[in-house]
GULUMLUM-457570 format. One line per 4 residues: number of its first residue (from 1); their letters; for each residue x, y, z of C-alpha. Coordinates in Angstrom, 3 decimals, decimal comma. Layout:
! residues N
NUM> A> X/Y/Z; ...
//
This chain:
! residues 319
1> XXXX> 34,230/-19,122/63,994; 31,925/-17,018/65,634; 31,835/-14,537/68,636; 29,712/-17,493/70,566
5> XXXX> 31,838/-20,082/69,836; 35,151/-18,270/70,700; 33,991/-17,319/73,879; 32,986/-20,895/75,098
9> XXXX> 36,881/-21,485/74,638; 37,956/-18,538/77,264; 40,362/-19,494/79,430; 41,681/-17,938/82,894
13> XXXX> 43,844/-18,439/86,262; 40,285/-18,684/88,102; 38,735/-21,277/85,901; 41,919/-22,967/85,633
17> XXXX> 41,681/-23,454/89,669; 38,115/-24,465/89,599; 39,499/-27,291/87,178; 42,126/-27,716/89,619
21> XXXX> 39,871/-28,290/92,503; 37,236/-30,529/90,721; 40,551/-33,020/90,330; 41,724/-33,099/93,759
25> XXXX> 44,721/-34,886/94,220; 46,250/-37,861/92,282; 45,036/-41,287/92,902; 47,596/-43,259/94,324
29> XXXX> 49,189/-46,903/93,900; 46,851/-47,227/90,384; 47,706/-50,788/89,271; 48,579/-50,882/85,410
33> XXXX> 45,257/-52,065/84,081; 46,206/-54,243/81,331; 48,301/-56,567/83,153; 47,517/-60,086/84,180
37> XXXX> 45,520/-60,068/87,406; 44,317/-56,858/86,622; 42,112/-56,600/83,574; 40,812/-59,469/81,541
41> XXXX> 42,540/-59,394/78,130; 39,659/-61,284/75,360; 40,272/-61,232/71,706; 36,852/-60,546/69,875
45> XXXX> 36,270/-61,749/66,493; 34,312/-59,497/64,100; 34,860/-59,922/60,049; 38,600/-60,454/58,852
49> XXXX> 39,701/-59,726/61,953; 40,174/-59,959/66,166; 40,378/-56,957/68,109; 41,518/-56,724/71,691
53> XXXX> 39,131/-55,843/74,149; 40,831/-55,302/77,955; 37,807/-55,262/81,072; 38,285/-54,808/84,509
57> XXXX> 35,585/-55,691/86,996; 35,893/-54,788/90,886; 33,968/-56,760/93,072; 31,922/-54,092/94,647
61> XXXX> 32,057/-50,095/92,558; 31,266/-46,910/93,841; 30,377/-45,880/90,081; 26,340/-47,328/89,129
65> XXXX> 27,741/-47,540/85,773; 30,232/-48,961/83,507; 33,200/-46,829/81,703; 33,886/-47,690/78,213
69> XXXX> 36,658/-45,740/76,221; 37,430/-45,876/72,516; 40,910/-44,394/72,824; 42,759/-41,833/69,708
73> XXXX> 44,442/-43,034/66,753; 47,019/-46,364/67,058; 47,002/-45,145/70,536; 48,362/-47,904/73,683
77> XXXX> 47,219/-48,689/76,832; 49,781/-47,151/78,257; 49,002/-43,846/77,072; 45,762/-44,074/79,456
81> XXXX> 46,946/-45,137/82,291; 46,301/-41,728/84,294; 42,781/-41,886/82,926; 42,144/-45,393/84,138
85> XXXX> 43,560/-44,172/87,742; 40,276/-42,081/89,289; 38,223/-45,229/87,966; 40,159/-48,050/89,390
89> XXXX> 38,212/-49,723/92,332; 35,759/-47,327/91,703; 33,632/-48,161/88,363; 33,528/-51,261/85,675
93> XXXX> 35,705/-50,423/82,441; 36,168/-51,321/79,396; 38,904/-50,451/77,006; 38,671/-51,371/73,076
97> XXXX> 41,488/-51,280/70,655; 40,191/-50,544/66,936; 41,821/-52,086/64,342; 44,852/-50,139/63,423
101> XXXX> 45,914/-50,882/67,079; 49,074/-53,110/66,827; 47,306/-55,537/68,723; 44,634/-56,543/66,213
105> XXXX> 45,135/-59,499/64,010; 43,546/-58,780/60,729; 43,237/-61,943/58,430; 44,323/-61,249/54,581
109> XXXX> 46,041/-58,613/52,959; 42,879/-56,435/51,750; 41,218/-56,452/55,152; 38,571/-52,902/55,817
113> XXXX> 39,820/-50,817/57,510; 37,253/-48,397/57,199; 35,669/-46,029/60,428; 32,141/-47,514/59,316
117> XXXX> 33,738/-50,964/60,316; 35,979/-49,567/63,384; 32,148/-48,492/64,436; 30,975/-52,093/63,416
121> XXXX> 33,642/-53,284/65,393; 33,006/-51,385/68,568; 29,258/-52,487/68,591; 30,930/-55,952/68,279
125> XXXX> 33,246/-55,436/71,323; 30,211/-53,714/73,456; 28,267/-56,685/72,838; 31,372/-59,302/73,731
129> XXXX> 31,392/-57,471/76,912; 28,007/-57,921/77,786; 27,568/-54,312/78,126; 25,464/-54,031/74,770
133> XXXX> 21,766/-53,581/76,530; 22,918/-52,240/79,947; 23,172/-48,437/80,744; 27,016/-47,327/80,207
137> XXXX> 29,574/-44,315/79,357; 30,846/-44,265/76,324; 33,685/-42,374/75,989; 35,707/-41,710/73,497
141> XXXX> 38,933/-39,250/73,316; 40,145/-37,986/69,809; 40,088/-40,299/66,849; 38,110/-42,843/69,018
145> XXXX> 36,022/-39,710/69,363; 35,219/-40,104/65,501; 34,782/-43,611/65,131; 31,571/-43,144/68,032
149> XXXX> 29,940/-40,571/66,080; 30,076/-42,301/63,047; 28,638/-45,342/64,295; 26,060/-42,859/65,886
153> XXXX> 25,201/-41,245/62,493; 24,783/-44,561/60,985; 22,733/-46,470/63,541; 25,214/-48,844/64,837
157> XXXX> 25,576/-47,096/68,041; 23,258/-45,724/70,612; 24,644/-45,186/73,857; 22,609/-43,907/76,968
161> XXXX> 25,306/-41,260/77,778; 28,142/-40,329/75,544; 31,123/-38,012/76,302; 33,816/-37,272/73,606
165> XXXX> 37,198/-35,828/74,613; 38,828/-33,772/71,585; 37,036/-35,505/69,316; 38,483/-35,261/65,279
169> XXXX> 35,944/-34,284/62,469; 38,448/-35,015/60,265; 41,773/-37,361/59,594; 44,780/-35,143/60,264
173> XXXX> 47,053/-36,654/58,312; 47,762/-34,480/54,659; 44,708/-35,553/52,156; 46,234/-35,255/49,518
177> XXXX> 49,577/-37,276/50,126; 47,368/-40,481/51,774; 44,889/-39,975/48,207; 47,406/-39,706/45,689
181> XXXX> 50,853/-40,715/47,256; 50,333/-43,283/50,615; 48,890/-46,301/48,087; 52,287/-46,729/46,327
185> XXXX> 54,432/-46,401/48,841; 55,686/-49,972/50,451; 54,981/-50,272/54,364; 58,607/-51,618/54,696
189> XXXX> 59,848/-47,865/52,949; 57,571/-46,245/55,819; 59,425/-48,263/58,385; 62,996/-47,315/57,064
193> XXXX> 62,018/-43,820/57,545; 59,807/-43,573/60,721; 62,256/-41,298/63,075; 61,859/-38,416/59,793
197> XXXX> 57,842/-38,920/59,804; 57,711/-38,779/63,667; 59,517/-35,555/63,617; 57,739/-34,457/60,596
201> XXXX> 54,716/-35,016/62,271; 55,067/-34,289/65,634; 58,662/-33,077/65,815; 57,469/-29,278/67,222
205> XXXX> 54,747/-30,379/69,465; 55,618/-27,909/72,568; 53,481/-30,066/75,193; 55,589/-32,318/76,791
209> XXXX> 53,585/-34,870/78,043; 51,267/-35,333/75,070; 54,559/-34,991/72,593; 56,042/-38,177/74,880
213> XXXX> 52,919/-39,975/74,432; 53,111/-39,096/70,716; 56,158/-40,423/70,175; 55,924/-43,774/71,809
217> XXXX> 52,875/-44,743/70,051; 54,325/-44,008/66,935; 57,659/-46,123/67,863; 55,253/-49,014/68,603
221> XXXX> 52,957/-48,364/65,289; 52,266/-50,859/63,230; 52,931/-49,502/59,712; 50,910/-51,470/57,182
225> XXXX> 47,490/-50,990/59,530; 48,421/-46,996/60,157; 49,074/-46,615/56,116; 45,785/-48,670/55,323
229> XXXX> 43,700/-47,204/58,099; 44,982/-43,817/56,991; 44,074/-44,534/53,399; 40,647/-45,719/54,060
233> XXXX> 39,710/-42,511/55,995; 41,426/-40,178/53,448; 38,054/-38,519/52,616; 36,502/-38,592/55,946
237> XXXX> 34,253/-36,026/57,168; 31,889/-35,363/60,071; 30,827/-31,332/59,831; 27,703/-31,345/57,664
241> XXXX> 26,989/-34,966/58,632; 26,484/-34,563/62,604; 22,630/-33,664/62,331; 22,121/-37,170/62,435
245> XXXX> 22,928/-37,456/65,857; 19,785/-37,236/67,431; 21,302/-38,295/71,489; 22,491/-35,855/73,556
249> XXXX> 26,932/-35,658/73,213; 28,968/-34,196/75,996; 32,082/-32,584/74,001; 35,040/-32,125/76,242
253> XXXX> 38,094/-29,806/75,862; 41,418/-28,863/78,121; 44,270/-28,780/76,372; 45,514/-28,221/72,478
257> XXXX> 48,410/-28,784/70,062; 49,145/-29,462/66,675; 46,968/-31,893/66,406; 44,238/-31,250/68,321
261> XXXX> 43,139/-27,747/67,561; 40,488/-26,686/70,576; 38,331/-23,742/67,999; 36,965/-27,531/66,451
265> XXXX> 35,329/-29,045/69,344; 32,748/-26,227/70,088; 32,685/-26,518/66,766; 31,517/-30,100/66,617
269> XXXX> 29,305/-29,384/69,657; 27,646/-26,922/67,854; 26,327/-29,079/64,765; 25,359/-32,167/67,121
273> XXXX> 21,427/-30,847/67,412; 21,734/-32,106/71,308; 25,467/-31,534/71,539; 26,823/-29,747/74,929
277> XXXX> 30,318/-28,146/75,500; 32,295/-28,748/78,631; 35,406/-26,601/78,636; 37,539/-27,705/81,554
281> XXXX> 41,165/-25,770/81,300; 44,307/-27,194/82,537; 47,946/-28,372/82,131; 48,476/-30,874/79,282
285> XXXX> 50,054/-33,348/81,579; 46,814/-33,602/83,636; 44,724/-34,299/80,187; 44,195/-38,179/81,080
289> XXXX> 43,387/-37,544/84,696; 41,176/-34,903/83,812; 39,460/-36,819/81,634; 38,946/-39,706/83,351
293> XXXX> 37,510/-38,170/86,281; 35,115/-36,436/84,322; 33,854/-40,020/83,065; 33,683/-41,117/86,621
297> XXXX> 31,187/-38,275/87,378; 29,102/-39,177/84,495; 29,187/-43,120/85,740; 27,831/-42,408/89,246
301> XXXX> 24,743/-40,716/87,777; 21,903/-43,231/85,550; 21,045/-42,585/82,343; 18,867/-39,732/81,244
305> XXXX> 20,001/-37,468/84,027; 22,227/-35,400/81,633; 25,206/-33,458/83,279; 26,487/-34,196/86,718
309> XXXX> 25,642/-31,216/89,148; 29,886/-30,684/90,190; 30,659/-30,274/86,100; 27,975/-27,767/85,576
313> XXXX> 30,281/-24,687/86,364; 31,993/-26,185/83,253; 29,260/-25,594/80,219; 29,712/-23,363/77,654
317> XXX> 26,766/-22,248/75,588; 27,308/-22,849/71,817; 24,157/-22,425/70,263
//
């Protein structure tokens, strides 16, 4: 990693406060989004399978544009709930769960689960919505992060403004083991030992919030669409492939952990030829709200006027 790229990732007391101060306090009373009443829960159907899509439309927005967020790997709703609270009665949003969500119902037993269909799929859900030829965020945080760009590198996708939280070049799960071990293992020996792999895997996270957050997706995993997702994307790559990219990417980065390792995301900023670095500081708990008021920013502007004014104290050169 070079000199350039480490220092886009300093960090400090003062830029932590600037962070601090761009949040402002918490919103309060933030209804729980995918509840009845709420958001509308639709099922979408797109090739051997139906993927939940969850929308909820105020009846008058502060926000001139929808928010649309691919969330991380076999991630819940519930995980997002602090990003959906500087949005609510502020902007339209839209929340799609890939595949190896537990809420999709796949049809057969040899169904893709590929990211090239995940990106498919997200076109699909976009265009469900209604949101396919209007001007909208797309956001995406970590392995939702990589599903965008790859529908970007392959056409599917072309969003006016994109913004990509932590996103993951790569499937962090052990190559080897998901190439040469995963396929013969049964799903129902995976379920007999989840409490090892979840400790295994995340056992010494040291962040709190994101190691609670962790854990109760993976209690709620379902194991046959993790293992076959996972075994699909065993050779997946996106450095050396993000030159394709041709629209401009906002990269965002806070926070890191085992999993999320923050020297990548300049990184990935870096190789996207109109790829810019926001590097935004902060606790790990306030990750979500961070996050989500960042995409806020972005959905009061229109597209093609590139970074909001109040997160330009936040760009990091990288090239």
């Amino acid at each position: 990693m070079d000199d350039l790229l480490e220092r886009a990732l300093e960090d400090g007391p003062l830029l932590r406060s600037r962070v601090e101060a761009f949040l402002g306090p918490a919103p309060e009373k933030v209804p729980d989004f995918w509840k009845p009443g709420i958001g509308e829960i639709h099922y979408v159907p797109v090739p051997g399978a139906e993927i939940r899509i969850i929308q909820v439309r105020p009846d008058r927005t502060a926000a001139r544009r929808p928010v649309v967020l691919v969330p991380g790997w076999g991630t819940t709703p519930e995980g997002f709930r602090e990003f959906y609270g500087p949005l609510h009665g502020k902007a339209e949003f839209l929340f799609i769960e890939t595949r190896e969500k537990n809420s999709s119902r796949i049809q057969g037993r040899k169904p893709d689960l590929s990211v090239e269909r995940a990106a498919l799929d997200i076109r699909a859900a976009l265009e469900a919505a209604g949101l396919l030829d209007r001007d909208y965020v797309l956001a995406g945080t970590c392995w939702g992060s990589a599903q965008i760009l790859e529908g970007m590198i392959r056409g599917y996708l072309d969003p006016s403004t994109v913004l990509l939280a932590d996103p993951m070049h790569t499937l962090w799960f052990n190559k080897t083991f998901l190439r040469r071990v995963s396929p013969w293992i049964p799903a129902a020996a995976i379920r007999a030992v989840r409490p090892l792999l979840r400790q295994a895997l995340v056992g010494d996270l040291k962040e709190g919030a994101q190691k609670q957050r962790t854990f109760e997706f993976i209690d709620r995993a379902d194991v046959w669409k993790w293992k076959k997702s996972a075994e699909a994307a065993w050779d997946f790559e996106l450095f050396g492939r993000l030159g394709a990219v041709r629209r401009e990417v906002f990269v965002l980065n806070g926070t890191g952990d085992k999993v999320h390792d923050p020297r990548n995301y300049p990184r990935v900023a870096a190789e996207l030829p109109a790829g810019r670095f926001l590097r935004m500081p902060l606790d790990e708990s306030l990750r979500e709200r961070m996050f989500g008021t960042v995409a806020l920013e972005f959905a009061r502007g229109r597209a093609g006027e590139g970074l909001p004014a109040r997160l330009a104290e936040f760009e990091r050169a990288v090239r």
